[in-house]
N, C-alpha and C positions, 0 to 999 in steps of 0.2 A: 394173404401171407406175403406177397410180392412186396405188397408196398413197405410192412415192416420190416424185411428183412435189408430193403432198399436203405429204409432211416436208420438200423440199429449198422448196417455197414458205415454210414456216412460219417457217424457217430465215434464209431471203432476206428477211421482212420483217422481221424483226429486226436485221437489221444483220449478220448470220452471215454465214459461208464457207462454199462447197460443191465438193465434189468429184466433180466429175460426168462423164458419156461425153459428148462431141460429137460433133459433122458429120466433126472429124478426130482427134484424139487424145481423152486424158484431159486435161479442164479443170478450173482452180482457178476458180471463178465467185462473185461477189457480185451485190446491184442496183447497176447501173453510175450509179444517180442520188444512191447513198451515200457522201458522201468518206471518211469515216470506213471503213467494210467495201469500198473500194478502198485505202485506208490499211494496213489489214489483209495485203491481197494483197501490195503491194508488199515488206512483212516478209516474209512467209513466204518469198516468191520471192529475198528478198536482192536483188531490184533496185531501182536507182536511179528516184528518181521522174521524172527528164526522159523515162525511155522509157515512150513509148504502150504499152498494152494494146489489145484489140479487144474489141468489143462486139459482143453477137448480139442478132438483131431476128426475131420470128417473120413479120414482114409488110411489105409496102412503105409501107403505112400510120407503122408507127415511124420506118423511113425519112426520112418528109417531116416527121414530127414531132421528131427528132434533130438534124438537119440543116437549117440557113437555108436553102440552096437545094440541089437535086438537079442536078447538071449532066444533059442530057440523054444522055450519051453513056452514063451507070449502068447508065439500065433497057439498054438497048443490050446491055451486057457484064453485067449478073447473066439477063437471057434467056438469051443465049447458052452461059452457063458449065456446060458439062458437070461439074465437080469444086469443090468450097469455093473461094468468093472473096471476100477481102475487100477491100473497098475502104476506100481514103482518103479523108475529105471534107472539102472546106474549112467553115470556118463550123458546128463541133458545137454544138448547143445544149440546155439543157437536163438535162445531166447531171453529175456529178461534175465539180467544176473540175481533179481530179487526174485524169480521165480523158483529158481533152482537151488535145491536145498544145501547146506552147510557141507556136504558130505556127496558131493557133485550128482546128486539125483534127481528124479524130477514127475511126478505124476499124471500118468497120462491116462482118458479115457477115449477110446474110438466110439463114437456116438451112432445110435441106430435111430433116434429122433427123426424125423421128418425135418420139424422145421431148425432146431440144432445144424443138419446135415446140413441142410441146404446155405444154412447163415455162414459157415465154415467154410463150405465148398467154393462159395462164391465172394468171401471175404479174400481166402486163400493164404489164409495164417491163423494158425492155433487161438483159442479164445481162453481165457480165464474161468474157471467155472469155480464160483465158492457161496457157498448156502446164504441168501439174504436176512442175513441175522447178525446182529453183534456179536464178539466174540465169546463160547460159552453159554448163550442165550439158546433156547430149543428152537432147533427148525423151524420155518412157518409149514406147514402142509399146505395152504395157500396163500393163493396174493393178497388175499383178505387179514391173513392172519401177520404181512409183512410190518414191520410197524414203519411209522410216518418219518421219524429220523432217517434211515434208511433210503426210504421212497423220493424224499425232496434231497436225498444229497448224491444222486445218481443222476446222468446228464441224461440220458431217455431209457422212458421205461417200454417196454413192447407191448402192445396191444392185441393180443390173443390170449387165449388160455386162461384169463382172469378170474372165472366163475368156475375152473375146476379144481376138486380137490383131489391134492397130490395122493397115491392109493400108494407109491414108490417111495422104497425106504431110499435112505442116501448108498452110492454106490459100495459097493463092498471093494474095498482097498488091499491089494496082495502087494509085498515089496519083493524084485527077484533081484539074486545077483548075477552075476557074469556066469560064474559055472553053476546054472541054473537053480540054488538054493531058494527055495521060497518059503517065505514067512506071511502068513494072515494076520494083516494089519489091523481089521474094522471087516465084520461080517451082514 
C-alpha cells in the first residue's frame, strides 16, 4: 500500500488524475485545491461544470480548514454515521473555484477508508472524489466494470482493490445550512 500511495501522491502533486478505490466505489480523484486537474476531471467525466463533485478529508481538522463555518449539527451526523456521508457545506473555502458550487457550497466527506486515510493524511490536501464513469452512465461496482475511455484518460490508476467488488452504495449526501437546517440530498 506504501508504494501506491507513494505514486498516486506524486501524481496528485503535479496536477495529475488518479484512479483510485474509496470509502464507496472506484473514484476518479485530483488535489481538490487544483482548478486546473479538477478541469481535467470534469473532461473525462463529460460533465458539465455547474455540477459539484465531493471532496474527501482524512480528518475533522480539514473540515474546519475547508469550510467558513462547521454548523454544529455535522460533527452530530458524521459521529453518528454508521455508512459514507457526505455532506453539504455552506461557505467552502480554499479550494478549487470549480470545486465549489454556484451558491458557495462545497461537499465534503471525512473518510474511514484505510487506504483513502492514509493517501489524504499524507498528501495533506483534500482529494476529489467522483464515481469513475461518464457523466449519467451507472456506477462501475468495480474496476472491471470501469470502461477503457476512462481508464487510458487518467494519469495513474492505483494498484490494489482491483479484483473486488464494491458491496457499498455511493455516499448518502445531506445538504446543512448555517442555522443547522438539513435536507437529504441522495440516500
Amino acid at each position: 500500500m506504501d508504494e501506491e500511495i507513494k505514486n498516486a501522491i506524486e501524481v496528485l502533486r503535479k496536477g495529475g488524475t488518479v484512479l483510485y478505490p474509496t470509502d464507496t466505489v472506484w473514484g476518479i480523484g485530483c488535489d481538490a485545491r487544483n482548478k486546473e486537474a479538477v478541469t481535467k476531471i470534469f473532461k473525462i467525466k463529460q460533465r458539465a461544470e455547474y455540477k459539484s463533485m465531493v471532496v474527501l478529508v482524512s480528518d475533522e481538522t480539514m473540515i474546519n480548514r475547508y469550510v467558513k463555518e462547521v454548523p454544529e449539527i455535522a460533527w452530530e451526523l458524521i459521529e453518528s454515521a454508521e455508512e459514507p456521508l457526505t455532506i453539504i457545506y455552506p461557505d467552502g473555502r480554499m479550494l478549487a473555484q470549480n470545486i465549489i458550487a454556484a451558491d458557495n457550497s462545497v461537499g465534503i466527506r471525512l473518510v474511514k477508508d484505510n487506504f483513502c486515510k492514509t493517501l489524504i493524511h499524507k498528501f495533506t490536501k483534500p482529494i476529489v472524489s467522483t464515481s469513475a464513469n461518464i457523466s449519467g452512465e451507472a456506477t462501475p461496482s468495480s474496476f472491471n466494470d470501469i470502461k477503457l475511455g476512462i481508464i487510458n484518460s487518467v494519469d495513474y490508476i492505483v494498484k490494489l482493490r482491483q479484483k473486488e467488488i464494491c458491496s457499498v452504495k455511493p455516499s448518502t449526501i445531506i445538504k446543512i445550512a448555517l442555522n443547522g437546517e438539513v435536507k437529504i440530498i441522495r440516500k
